[in-house]
N, CA, C and O atoms as a DFTB+ gen file, in Angstrom:
200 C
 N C O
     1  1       0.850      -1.173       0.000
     2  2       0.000       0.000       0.000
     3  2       0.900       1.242       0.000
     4  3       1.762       1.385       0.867
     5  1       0.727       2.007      -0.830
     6  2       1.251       3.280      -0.935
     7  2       0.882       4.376      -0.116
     8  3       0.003       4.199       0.727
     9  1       1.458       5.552      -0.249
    10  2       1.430       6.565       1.090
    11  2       0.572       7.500      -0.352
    12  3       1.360       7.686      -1.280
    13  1      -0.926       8.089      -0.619
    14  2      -1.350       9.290      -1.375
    15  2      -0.346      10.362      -1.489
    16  3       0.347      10.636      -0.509
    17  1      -0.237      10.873      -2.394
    18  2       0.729      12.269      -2.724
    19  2      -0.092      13.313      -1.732
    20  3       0.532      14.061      -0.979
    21  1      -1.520      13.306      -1.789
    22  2      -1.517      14.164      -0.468
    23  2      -0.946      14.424       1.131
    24  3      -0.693      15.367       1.881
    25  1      -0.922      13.049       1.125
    26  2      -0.193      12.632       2.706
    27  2       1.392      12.746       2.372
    28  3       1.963      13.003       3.432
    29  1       2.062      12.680       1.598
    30  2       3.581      12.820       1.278
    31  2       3.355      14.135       1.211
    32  3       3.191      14.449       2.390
    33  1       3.242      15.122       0.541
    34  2       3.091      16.561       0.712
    35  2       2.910      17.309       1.892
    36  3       3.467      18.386       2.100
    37  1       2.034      16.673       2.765
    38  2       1.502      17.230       3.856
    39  2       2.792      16.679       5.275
    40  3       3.054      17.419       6.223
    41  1       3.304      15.532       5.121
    42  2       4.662      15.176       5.492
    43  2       5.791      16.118       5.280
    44  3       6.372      16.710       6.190
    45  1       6.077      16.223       3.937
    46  2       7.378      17.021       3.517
    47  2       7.009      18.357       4.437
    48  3       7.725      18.777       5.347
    49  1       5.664      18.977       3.987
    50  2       5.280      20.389       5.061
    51  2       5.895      20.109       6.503
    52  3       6.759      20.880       6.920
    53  1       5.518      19.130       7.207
    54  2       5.930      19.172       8.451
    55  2       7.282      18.996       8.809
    56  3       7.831      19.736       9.625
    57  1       7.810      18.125       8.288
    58  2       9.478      18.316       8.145
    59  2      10.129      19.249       7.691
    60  3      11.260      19.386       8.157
    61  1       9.733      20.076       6.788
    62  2      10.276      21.622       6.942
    63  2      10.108      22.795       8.039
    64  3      10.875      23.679       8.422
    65  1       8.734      22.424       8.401
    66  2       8.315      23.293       9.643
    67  2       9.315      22.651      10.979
    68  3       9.975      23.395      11.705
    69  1       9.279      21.269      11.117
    70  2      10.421      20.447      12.443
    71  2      11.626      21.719      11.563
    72  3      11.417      22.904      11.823
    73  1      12.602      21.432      10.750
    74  2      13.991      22.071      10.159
    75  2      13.946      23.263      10.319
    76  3      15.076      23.713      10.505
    77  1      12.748      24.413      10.346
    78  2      12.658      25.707      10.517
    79  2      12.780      26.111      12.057
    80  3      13.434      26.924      12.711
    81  1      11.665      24.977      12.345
    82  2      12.088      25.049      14.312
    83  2      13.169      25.322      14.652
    84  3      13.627      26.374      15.098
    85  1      13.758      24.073      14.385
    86  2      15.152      23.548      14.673
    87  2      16.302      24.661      14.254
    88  3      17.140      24.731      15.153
    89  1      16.528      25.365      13.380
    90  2      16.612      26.735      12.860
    91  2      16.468      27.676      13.212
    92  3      17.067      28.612      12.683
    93  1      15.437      27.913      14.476
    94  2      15.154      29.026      14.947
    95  2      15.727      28.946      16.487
    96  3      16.140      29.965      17.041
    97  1      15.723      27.864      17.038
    98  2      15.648      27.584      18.345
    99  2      17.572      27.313      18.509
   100  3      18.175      27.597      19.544
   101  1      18.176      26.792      17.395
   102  2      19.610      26.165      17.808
   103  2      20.504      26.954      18.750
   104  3      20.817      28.120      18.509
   105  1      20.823      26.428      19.606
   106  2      21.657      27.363      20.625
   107  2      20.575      27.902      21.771
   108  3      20.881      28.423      22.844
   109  1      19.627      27.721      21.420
   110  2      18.998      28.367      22.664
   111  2      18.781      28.099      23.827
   112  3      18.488      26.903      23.838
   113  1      18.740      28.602      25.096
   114  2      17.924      27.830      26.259
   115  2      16.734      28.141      26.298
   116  3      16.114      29.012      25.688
   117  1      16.305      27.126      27.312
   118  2      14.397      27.457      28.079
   119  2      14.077      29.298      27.909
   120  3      13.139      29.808      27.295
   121  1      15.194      30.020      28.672
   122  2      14.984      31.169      29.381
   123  2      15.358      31.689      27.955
   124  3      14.327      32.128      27.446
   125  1      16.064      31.771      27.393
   126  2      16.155      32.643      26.309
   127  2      14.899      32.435      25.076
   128  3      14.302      33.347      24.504
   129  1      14.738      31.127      24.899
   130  2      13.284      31.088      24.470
   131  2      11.890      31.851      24.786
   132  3      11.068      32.407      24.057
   133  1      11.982      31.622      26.305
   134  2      10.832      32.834      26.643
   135  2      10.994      33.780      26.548
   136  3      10.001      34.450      26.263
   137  1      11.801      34.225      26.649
   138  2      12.202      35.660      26.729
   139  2      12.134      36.337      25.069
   140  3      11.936      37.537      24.883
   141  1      12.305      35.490      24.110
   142  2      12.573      36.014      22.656
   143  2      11.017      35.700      22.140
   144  3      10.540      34.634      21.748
   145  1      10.288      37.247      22.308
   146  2       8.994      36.841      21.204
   147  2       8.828      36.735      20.216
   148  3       7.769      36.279      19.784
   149  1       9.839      37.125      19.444
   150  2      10.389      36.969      17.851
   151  2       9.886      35.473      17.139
   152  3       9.168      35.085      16.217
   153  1      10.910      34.829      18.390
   154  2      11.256      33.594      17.895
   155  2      10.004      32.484      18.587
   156  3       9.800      31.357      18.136
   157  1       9.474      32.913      19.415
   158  2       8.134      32.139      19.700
   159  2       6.964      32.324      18.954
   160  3       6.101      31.447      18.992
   161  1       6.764      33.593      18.107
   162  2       5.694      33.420      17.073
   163  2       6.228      32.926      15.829
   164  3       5.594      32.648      14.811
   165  1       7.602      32.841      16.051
   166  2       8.121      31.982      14.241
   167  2       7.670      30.773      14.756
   168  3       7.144      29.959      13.997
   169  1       7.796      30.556      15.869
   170  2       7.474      28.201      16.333
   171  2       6.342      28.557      16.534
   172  3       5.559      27.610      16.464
   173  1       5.936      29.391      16.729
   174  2       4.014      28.952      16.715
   175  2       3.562      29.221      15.478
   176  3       2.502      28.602      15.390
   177  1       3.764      29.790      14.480
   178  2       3.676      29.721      13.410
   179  2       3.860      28.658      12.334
   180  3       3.168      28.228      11.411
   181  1       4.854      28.451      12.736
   182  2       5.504      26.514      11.896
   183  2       4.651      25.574      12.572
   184  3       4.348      24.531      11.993
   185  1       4.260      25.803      13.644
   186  2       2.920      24.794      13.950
   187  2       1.605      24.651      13.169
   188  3       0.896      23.719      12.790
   189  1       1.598      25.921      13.101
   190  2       0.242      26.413      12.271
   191  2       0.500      25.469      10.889
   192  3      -0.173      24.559      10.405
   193  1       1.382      25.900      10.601
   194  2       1.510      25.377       9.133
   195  2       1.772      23.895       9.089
   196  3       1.163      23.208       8.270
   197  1       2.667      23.346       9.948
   198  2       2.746      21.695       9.837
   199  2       1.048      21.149      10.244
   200  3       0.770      19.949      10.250
């Protein structure tokens, strides 16, 4: 059984949104995370979208 090109598409989306995270967050701690609202509406945003 094959995986639909919709569900592979909608995959690849979320693995770019995980790589963008991951991208946004590298180096960071807990506290510097909260503290940066920048970078908490870019990861709530890549949520949105995955």
């Amino acid at each position: 059984m094959s995986i639909p090109l919709r569900a592979k598409k909608h995959l690849y989306d979320i693995l770019e949104a995980l790589d963008a995270i991951h991208s946004f967050t590298e180096g960071m701690g807990e506290n510097e995370f909260l503290n940066d609202a920048l970078v908490q509406a870019a990861v709530e945003r890549k949520f949105e979208i995955g």
